[in-house]
C-alpha positions as CSV (number, residue, x, y, z in Angstrom):
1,X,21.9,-0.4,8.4
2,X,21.3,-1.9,5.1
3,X,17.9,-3.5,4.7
4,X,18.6,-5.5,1.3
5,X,15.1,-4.7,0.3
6,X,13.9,-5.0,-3.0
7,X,11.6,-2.3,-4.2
8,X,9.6,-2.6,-7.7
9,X,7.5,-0.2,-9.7
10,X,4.5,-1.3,-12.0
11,X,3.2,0.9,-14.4
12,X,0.0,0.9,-16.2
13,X,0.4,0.6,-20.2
14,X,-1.9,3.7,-20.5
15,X,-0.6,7.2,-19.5
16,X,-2.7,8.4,-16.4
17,X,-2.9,12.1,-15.8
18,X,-4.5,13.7,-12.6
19,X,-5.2,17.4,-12.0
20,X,-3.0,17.1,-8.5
21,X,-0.7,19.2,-7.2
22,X,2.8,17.4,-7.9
23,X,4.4,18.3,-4.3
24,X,1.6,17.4,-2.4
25,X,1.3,13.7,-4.0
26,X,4.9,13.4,-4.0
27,X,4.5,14.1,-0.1
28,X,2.1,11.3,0.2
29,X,4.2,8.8,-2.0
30,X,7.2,9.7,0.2
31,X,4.9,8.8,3.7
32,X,3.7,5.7,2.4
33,X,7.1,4.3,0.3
34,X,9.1,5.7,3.7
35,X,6.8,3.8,6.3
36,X,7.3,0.5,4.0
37,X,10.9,1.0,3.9
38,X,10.9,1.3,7.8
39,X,8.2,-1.9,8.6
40,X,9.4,-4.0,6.3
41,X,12.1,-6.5,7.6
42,X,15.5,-7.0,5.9
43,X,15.4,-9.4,2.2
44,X,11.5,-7.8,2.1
45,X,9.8,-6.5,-1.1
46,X,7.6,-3.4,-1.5
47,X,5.9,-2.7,-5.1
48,X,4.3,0.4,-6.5
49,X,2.0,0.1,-8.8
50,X,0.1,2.7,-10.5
51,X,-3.0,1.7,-12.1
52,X,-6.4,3.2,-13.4
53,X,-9.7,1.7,-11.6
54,X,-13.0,3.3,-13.6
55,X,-12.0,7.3,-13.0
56,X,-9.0,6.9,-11.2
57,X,-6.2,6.3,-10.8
58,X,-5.0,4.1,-7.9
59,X,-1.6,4.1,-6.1
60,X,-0.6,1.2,-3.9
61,X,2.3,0.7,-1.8
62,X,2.1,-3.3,-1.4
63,X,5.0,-4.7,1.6
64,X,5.4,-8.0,2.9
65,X,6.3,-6.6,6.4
66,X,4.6,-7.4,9.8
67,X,0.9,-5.9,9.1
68,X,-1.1,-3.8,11.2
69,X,-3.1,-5.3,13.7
70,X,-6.9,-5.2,13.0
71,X,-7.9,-3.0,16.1
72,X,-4.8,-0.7,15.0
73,X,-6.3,0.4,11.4
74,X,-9.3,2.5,12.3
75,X,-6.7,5.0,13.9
76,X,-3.7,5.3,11.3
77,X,-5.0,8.2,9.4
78,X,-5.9,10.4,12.5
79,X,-3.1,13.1,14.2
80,X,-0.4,11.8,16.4
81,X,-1.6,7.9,16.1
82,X,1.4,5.2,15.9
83,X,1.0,1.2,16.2
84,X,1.9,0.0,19.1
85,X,5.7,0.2,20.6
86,X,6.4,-3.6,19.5
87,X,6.0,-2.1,15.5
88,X,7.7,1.1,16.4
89,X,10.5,0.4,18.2
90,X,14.0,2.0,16.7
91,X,11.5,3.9,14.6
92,X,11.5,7.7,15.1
93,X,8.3,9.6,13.9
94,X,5.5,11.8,14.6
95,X,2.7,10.4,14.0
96,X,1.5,13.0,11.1
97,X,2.5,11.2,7.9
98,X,-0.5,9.3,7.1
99,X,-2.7,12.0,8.7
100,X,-1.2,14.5,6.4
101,X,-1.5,12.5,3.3
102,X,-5.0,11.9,4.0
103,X,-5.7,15.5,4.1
104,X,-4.1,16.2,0.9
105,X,-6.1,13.3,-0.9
106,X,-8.8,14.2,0.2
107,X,-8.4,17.9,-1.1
108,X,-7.6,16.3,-4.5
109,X,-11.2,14.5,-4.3
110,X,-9.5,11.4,-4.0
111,X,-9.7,8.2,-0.9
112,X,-6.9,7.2,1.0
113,X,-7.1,3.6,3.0
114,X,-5.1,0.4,3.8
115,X,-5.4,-3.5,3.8
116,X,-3.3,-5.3,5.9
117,X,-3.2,-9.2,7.3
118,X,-0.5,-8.9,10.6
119,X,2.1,-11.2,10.0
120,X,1.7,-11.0,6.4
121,X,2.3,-7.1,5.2
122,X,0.0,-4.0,3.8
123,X,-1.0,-2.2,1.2
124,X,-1.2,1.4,1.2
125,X,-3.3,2.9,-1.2
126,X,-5.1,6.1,-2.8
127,X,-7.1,7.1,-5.4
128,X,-7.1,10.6,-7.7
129,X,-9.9,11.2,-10.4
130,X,-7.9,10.8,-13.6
131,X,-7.8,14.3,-16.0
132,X,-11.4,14.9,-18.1
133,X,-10.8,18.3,-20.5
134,X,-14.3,18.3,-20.0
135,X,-14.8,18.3,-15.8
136,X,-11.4,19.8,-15.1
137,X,-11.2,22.5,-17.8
138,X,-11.6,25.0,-14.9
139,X,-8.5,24.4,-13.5
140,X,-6.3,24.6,-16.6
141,X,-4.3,27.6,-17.1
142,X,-2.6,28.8,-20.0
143,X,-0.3,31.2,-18.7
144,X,3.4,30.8,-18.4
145,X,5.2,29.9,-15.0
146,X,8.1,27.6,-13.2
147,X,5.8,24.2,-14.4
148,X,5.1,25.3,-17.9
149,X,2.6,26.0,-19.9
150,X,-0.7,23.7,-17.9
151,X,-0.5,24.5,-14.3
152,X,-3.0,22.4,-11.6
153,X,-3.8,23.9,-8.3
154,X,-1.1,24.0,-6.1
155,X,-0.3,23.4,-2.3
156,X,2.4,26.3,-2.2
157,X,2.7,29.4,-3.6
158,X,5.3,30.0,-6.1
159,X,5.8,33.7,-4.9
């Protein structure tokens, strides 16, 4: 079924660069852009935005779908949790997503969280520290591989 959603994307003027493992945050993007798509009612709009707050930089997925009741949000990020049957229903999950993406934030020293008014949408959020040659030097590489030349740590091997 077509939604006739409108999705939009800001972007910060300044290029942001995070030491991050590009599968794993693309993982997370996925869980919070693909929950939006599914909560958000047909002719709704869900921005991204990118932005950089102090030393990081700050990703929010903002909907204007039905919210999360208040008593909900202190469980979202933990294993098998899913808001109640009346936000669910037709929806097919697990119940991992946002557990999941908290974990790999968190490995990438970053927060993960959500704001949310029921009847009024959410915004899905986390933070990476943005690139410093002088604190991330460490885990630069200079050899040559699949990614190129600079390599971050990685969630999956590549052998």
């Amino acid at each position: 079924m077509l939604k006739q959603q409108r999705l939009r994307y800001e972007a910060p003027e300044e290029k942001l660069y995070v030491p991050a493992d590009p599968v794993a945050i693309a993982e997370v993007i996925n869980n919070l852009l693909s929950n939006a798509l599914k909560y958000t009612p047909s002719g709704g709009h869900i921005t991204a935005k990118l932005e950089r707050n102090g030393a990081f930089a700050r990703v929010s997925i903002v909907d204007d779908g039905r919210g999360i009741p208040t008593e909900a949000r202190q469980y979202l990020f933990t294993k098998f949790y899913r808001v109640e049957k009346s936000l669910t229903a037709g929806n097919r999950g697990t119940g991992l997503g946002l557990y999941i993406s908290k974990n790999i934030i968190e490995l990438h020293q970053g927060e993960i969280g959500v704001t949310s008014q029921p009847g009024q949408g959410s915004t899905f959020f986390f933070t990476l520290p943005v690139f410093e040659e002088s604190k991330h030097d460490k885990l630069v590489t200079h050899k040559e591989g699949p990614e190129g030349i600079r390599g971050w740590f990685t969630k999956r091997s590549h052998r």
